[in-house]
C-alpha positions as CSV (number, residue, x, y, z in Angstrom):
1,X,-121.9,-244.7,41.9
2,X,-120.9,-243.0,38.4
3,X,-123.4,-245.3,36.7
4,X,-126.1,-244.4,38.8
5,X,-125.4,-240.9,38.8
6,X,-125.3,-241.5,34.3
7,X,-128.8,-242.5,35.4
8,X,-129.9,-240.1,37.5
9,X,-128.9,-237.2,35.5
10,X,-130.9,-238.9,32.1
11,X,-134.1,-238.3,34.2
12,X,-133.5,-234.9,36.1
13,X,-131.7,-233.9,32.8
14,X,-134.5,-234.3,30.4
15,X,-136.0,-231.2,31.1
16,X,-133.0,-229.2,30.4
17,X,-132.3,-231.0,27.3
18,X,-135.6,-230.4,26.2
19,X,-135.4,-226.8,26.6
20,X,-131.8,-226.5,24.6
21,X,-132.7,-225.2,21.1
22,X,-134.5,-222.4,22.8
23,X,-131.5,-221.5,24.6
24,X,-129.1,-221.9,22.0
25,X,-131.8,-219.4,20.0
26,X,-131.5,-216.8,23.1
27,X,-128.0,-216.9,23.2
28,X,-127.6,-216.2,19.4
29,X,-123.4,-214.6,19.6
30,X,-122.9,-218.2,21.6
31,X,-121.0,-216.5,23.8
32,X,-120.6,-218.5,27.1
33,X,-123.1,-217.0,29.6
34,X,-121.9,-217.3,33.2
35,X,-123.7,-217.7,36.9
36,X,-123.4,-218.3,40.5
37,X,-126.3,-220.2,42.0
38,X,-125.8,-220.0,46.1
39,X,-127.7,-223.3,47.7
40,X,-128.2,-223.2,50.8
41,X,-131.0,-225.1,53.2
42,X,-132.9,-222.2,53.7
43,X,-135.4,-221.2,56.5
44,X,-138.3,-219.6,57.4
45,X,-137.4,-216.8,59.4
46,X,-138.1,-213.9,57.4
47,X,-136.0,-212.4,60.3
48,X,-132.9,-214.1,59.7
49,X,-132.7,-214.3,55.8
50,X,-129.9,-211.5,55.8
51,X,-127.6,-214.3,56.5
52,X,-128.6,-215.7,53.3
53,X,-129.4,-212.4,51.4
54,X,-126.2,-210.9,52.3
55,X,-124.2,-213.5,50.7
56,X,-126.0,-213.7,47.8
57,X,-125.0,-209.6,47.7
58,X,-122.1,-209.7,48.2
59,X,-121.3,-212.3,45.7
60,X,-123.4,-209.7,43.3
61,X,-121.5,-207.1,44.1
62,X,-118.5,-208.7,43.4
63,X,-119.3,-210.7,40.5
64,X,-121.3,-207.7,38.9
65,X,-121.4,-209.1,35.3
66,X,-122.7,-212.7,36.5
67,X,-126.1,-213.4,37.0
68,X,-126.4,-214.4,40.8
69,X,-129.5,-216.6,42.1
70,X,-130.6,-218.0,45.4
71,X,-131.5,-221.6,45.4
72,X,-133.1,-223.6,48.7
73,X,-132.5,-227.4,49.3
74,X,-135.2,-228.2,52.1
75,X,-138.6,-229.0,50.3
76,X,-140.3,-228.2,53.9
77,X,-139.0,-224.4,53.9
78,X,-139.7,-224.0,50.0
79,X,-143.0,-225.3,50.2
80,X,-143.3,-222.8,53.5
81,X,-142.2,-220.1,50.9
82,X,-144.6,-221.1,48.3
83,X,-147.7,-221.3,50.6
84,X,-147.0,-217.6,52.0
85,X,-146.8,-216.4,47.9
86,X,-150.8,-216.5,48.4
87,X,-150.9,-214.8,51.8
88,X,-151.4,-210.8,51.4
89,X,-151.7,-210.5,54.7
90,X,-147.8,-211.9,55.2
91,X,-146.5,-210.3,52.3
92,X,-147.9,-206.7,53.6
93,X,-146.5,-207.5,56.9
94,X,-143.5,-208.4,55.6
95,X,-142.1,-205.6,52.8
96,X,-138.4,-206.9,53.7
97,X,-139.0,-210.1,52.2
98,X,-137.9,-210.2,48.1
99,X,-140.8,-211.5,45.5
100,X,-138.4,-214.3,44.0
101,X,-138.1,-215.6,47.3
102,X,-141.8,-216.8,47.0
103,X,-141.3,-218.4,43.9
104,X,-137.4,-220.2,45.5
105,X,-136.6,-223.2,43.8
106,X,-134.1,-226.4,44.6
107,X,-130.8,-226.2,42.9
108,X,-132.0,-228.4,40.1
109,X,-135.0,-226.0,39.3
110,X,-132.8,-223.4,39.4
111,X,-130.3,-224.8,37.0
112,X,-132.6,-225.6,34.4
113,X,-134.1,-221.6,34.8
114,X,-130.9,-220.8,34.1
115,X,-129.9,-223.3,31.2
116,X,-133.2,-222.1,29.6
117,X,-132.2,-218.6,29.4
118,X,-129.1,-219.4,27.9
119,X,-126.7,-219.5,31.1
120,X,-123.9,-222.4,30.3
121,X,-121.4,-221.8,32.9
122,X,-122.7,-221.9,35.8
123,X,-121.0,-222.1,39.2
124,X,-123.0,-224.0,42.4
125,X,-121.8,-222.7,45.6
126,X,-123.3,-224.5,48.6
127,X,-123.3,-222.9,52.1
128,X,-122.9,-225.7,53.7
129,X,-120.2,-225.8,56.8
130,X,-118.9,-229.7,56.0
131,X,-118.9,-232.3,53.3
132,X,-121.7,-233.8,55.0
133,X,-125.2,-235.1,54.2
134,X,-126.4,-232.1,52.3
135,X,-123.0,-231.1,50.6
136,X,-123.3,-234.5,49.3
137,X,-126.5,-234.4,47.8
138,X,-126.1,-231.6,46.2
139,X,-122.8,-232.8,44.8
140,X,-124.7,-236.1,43.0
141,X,-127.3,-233.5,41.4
142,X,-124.3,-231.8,40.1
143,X,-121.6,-234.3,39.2
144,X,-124.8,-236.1,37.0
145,X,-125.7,-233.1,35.3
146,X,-122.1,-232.5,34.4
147,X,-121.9,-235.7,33.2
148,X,-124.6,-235.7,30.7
149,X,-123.1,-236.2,26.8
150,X,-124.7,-235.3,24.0
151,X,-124.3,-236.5,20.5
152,X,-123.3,-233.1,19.4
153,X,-121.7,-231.1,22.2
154,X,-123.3,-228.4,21.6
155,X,-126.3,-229.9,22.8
156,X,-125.0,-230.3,26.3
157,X,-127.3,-228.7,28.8
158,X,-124.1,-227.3,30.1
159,X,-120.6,-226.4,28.9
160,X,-119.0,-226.4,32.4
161,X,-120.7,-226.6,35.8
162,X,-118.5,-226.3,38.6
163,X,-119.3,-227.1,42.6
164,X,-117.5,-225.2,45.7
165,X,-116.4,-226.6,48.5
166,X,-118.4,-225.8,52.2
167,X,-117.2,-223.4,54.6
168,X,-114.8,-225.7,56.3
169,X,-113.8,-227.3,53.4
170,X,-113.4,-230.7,52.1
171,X,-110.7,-233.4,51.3
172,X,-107.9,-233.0,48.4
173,X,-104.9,-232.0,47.9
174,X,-105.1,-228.3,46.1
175,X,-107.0,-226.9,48.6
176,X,-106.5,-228.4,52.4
177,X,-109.4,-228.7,54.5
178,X,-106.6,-227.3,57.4
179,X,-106.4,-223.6,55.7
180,X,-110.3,-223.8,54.8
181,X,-110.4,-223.8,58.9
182,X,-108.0,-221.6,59.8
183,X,-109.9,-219.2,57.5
184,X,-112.9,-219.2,59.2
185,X,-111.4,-219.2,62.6
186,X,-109.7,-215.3,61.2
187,X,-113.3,-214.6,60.4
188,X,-114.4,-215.1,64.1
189,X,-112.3,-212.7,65.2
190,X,-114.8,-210.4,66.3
191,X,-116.3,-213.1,68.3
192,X,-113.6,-213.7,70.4
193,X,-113.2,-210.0,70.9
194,X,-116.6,-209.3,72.2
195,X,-116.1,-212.6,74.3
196,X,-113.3,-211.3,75.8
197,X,-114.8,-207.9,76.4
198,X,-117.6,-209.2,78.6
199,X,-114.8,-211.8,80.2
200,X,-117.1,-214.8,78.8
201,X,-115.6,-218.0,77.7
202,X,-116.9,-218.9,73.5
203,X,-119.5,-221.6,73.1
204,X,-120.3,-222.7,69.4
205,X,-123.5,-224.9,69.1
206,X,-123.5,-226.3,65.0
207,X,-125.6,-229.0,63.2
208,X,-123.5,-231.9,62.4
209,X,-124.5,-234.6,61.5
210,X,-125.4,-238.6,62.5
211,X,-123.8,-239.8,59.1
212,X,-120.7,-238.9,59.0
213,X,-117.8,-237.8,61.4
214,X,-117.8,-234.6,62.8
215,X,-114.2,-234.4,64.4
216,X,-113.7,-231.2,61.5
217,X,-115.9,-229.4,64.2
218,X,-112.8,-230.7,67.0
219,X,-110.6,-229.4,64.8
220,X,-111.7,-226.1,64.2
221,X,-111.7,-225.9,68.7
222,X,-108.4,-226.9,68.5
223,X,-107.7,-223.7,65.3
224,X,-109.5,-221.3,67.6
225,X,-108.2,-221.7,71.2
226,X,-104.4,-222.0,69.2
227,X,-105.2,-218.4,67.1
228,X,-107.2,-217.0,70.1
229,X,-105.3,-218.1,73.5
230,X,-107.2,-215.4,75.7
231,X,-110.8,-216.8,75.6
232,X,-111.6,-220.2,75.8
233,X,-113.6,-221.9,72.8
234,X,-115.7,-224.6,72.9
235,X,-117.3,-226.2,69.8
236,X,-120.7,-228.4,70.3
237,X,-123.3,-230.4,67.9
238,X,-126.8,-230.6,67.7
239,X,-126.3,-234.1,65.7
240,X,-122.8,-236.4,66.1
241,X,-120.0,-235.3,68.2
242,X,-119.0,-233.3,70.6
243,X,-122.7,-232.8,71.6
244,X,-124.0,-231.0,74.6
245,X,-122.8,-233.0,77.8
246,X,-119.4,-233.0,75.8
247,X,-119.6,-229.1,76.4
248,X,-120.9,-229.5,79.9
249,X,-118.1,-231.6,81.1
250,X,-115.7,-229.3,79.4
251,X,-116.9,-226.5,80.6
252,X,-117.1,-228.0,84.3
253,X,-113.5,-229.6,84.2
254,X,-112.4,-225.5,83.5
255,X,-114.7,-224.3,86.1
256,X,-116.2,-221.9,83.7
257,X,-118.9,-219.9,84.9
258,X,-119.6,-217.1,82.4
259,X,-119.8,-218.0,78.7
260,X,-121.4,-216.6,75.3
261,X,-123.4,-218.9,73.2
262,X,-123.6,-218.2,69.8
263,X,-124.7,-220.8,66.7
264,X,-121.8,-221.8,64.4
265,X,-124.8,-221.7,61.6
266,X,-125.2,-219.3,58.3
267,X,-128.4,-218.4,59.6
268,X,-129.7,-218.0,63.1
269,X,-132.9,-220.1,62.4
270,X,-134.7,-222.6,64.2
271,X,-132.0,-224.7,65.8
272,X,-130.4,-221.1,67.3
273,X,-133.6,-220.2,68.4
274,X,-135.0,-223.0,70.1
275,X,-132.4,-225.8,70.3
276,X,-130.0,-223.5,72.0
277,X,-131.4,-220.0,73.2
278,X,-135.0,-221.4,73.9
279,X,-137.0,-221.2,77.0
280,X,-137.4,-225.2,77.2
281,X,-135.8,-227.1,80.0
282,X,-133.7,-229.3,77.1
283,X,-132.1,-226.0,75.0
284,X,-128.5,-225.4,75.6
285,X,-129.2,-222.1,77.3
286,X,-131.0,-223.6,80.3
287,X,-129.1,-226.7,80.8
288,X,-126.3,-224.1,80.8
289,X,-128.0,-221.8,83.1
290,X,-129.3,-224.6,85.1
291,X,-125.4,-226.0,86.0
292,X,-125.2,-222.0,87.6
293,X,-123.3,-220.5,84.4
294,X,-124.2,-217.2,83.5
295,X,-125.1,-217.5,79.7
296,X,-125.2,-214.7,76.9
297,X,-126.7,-216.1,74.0
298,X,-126.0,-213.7,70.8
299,X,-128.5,-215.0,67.9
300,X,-126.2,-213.9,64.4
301,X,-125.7,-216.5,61.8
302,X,-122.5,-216.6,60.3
303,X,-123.8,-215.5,56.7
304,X,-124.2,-212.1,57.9
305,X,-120.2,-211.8,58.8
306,X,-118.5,-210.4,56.0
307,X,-115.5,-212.1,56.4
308,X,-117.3,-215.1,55.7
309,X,-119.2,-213.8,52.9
310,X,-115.6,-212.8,51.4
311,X,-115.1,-217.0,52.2
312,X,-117.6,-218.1,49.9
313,X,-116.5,-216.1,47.4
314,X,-113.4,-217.2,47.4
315,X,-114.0,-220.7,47.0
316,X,-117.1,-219.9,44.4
317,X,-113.8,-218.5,42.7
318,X,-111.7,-221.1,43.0
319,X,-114.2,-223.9,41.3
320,X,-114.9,-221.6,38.6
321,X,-110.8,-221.3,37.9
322,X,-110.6,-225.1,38.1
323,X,-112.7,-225.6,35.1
324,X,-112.0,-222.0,33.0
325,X,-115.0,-220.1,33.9
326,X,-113.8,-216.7,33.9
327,X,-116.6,-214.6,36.5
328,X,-116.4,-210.9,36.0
């Protein structure tokens, strides 16, 4: 895998490379630059970007001296983004939408922006909820960029590029996956209080995944229902396990009959609208309905919480201290 990824990064790297004297001219004191590029899958909800627009402020806000910039993995929704660029008629429509977002780019497009203007510590902070499929991917495009060697160093289309972990975390020792869930089960709070207000059990629909194992989605369950005793949580997948009939039977075996649904996504996008608050007979909020609970589905994505903003941060924070990048 290391090989490969020595031979991955030669290819995507050779743009950056090319583009280093011109840097190194920019940056004439050679004073490390620093940055904070925030990759996330994106969508195409111009109504739910705030999810994504509000963590990309408030890592602004409290990074003010570094340059922050928005980055979107899914070629479908950038190539969505690009094609509106042309469309007056959207863009008049739609003054809440910001300019760059037109012009988004993948992480790799957006590093080498940034390496071109000089940037040469740069910090990649996925919002991803797991070390699943996309985490992953974006952690090759990393590790082989950070692996490029130069013959003189200062060539090096980076001096440190550091990756953070996703929401829930991921495996090691420093910093256990166990506290990166109990985190995020203290940012819910407010979930479980406006649950309990309206007497409703908690139902979390998330992604997942069909690649990997998704017990970390058990696990956080088992965090919530231990933190928040007074309203029941349950935790289901679009992809992997527990899915939907897992939920069902749950639900059923607790005779539950009220419950609020709510996506355990950073944005509220397509899967929350459709895939579990749709109209069609397959969406979470009619089978629900269907069985004779009485369903509230509330469409907020988890990016717009700023407890989990303050999340991100932290672990943005915590990659850039593991390899000396000092964010101010």
């Amino acid at each position: 895998m290391k090989r490969f990824n020595k031979v991955f990064a030669v290819i995507i790297g050779s743009t950056l490379l090319i583009s280093n004297s011109y840097a190194a001219e920019k940056n004439m004191d050679n004073k490390p630059q620093n940055a904070i590029v925030i990759a996330a899958f994106g969508t195409t909800y111009d109504s739910t970007l705030a999810s994504l627009l509000d963590i990309k402020s408030s890592m602004q806000t409290r990074y003010p001296n570094t340059e922050v910039r928005l980055a979107f993995t899914s070629n479908f929704i950038r190539k969505k983004w690009h094609k509106r660029a042309t469309d007056k008629t959207y863009i008049a429509e739609h003054q809440n939408v910001p300019a760059t977002l037109y012009n988004v780019k993948n992480v790799l497009g957006t590093l080498a922006d940034l390496q071109d203007l000089g940037f040469s510590n740069i910090v990649v902070q996925p919002t991803h909820l797991t070390h699943g499929e996309e985490y992953m991917d974006t952690k090759a495009i990393v590790d082989a960029l950070a692996d490029i060697e130069t013959i003189k160093p200062k060539f090096k289309p980076f001096k440190r590029l550091a990756l953070g972990r996703p929401l829930l975390g991921t495996w090691g020792v420093k910093y256990p996956y166990h506290q990166d869930i109990h985190s995020l089960a203290i940012a819910l709070k407010d979930d479980v209080a406006q649950a309990k207000l309206q007497n409703r059990a908690l139902v979390y629909m998330g992604h997942g995944n069909e690649h990997l194992s998704t017990g970390l989605y058990k696990e956080f369950e088992i965090e919530m229902n231990k933190m928040y005793p007074q309203v029941k949580t349950f935790v289901g997948l679009v992809e992997g396990f527990p899915d939907l009939n897992n939920i069902v039977m749950q639900i059923e075996s607790q005779h539950v009959t009220s419950i609020m649904l709510r996506p355990l996504m950073i944005v509220a996008g397509d899967h929350a609208n459709n895939d579990m608050a749709g109209d069609e007979k397959d969406s979470w909020k009619t089978v629900l309905t269907t069985l004779g609970i009485n369903v509230n589905t509330v469409l907020e994505g988890l990016g717009e919480k700023p407890a989990v903003q303050a999340i991100f941060i932290q672990h943005a924070n915590d990659a850039a201290n593991d390899l000396g990048i000092q964010l101010n």
